[in-house]
Each structure stands twice: as structure tokens, then as C-alpha cells.
N, C-alpha and C positions, 0 to 999 in steps of 0.2 A: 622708288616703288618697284615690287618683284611685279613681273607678269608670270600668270597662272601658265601654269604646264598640264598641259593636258596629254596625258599618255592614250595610247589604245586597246579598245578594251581588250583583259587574257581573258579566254575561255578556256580555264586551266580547272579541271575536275577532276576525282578523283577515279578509279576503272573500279568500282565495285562488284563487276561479272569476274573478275579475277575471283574473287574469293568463293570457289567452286565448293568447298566445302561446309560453307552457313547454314544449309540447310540439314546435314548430317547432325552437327553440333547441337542443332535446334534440337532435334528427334533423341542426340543421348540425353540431354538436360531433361528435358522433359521426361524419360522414362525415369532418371532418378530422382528429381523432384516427387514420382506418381511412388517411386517404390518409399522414398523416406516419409510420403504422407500416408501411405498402405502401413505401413511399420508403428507409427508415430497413432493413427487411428486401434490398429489393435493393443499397443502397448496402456491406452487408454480404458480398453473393456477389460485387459489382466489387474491394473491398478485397481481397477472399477470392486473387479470382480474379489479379488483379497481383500482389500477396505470393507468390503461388507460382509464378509464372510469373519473378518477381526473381531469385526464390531459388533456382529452380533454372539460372540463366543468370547467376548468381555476382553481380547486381547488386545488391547489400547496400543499399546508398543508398535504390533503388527499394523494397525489402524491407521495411526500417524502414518508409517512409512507410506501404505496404500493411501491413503490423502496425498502422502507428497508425491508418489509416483502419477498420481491422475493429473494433479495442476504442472508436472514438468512435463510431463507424456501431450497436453493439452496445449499447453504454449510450444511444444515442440508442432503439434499439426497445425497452429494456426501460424507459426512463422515459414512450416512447409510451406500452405495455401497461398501465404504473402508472396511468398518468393517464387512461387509457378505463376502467380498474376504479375509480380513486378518484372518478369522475365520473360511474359509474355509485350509486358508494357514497350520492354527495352528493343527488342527486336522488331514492334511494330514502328518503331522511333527512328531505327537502325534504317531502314526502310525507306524512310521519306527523306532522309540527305541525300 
């Protein structure tokens, strides 16, 4: 039969105050997450605004594109918004190790 070894405990953690600079990083993400979702919102009222201005002057062609530019300009501000809350998520995560 083995007898159990019991070692003692390490209190081996990591220095997380070392990394002086976390809170910088937080502050530039955050501004480019706010400008790609400032960008990504007005790109949505240009689409907005040509798609109905096509549409009503019978230019189909034109119409389609402004359709297409609203739903990419549109899933472009909602995966901004995702990704300012899941980078909010990460860092409050960051946090508690």
C-alpha cells in the first residue's frame, strides 16, 4: 500500500498590480468600440436615407443596394454593441481571478 503524501500548502498567485497599464487599454477599447458604433449607427441612416429616396424615384437597382447597406451597416452596430458588453463582461471576469 502507498501512504498519501501530503505536501504544504503554496500560496503561489499571480501579481496582477504589475500590469499598470489595464486600465489605459480598457479606456482605448472602449473609445473605439463607441467610434465603430457612432460610424456603424450613422452609416445605417445613409443607407436608410438612399433606399428610400430609390425607392421612391422607381430606382430598384439603387434600392436594393440601400436595403443591402442598411442590414450590413445594422448587423455591423449590433456586433459593435455585442462586443462593447462582451468586453465589458471580460474585464469584469479579469477582475475577480
Amino acid at each position: 500500500m502507498h501512504a498519501a503524501v501530503h505536501l504544504p500548502g503554496m500560496d503561489v498567485f499571480p501579481d496582477f498590480k504589475g500590469l499598470s497599464g489595464i486600465g489605459d487599454l480598457k479606456d482605448v477599447a472602449g473609445a473605439l468600440l463607441m467610434a465603430a458604433l457612432i460610424i456603424a449607427v450613422l452609416m445605417v441612416l445613409v443607407s436608410a436615407i438612399i433606399w428610400a429616396i430609390a425607392a421612391s424615384t422607381g430606382n430598384y437597382s439603387l434600392a436594393a443596394k440601400g436595403r443591402t447597406g442598411v442590414l450590413v451597416s445594422l448587423g455591423g452596430a449590433i456586433l459593435t454593441g455585442a462586443a462593447t458588453a462582451w468586453l465589458n463582461w471580460l474585464i469584469s471576469l479579469g477582475q475577480t481571478l
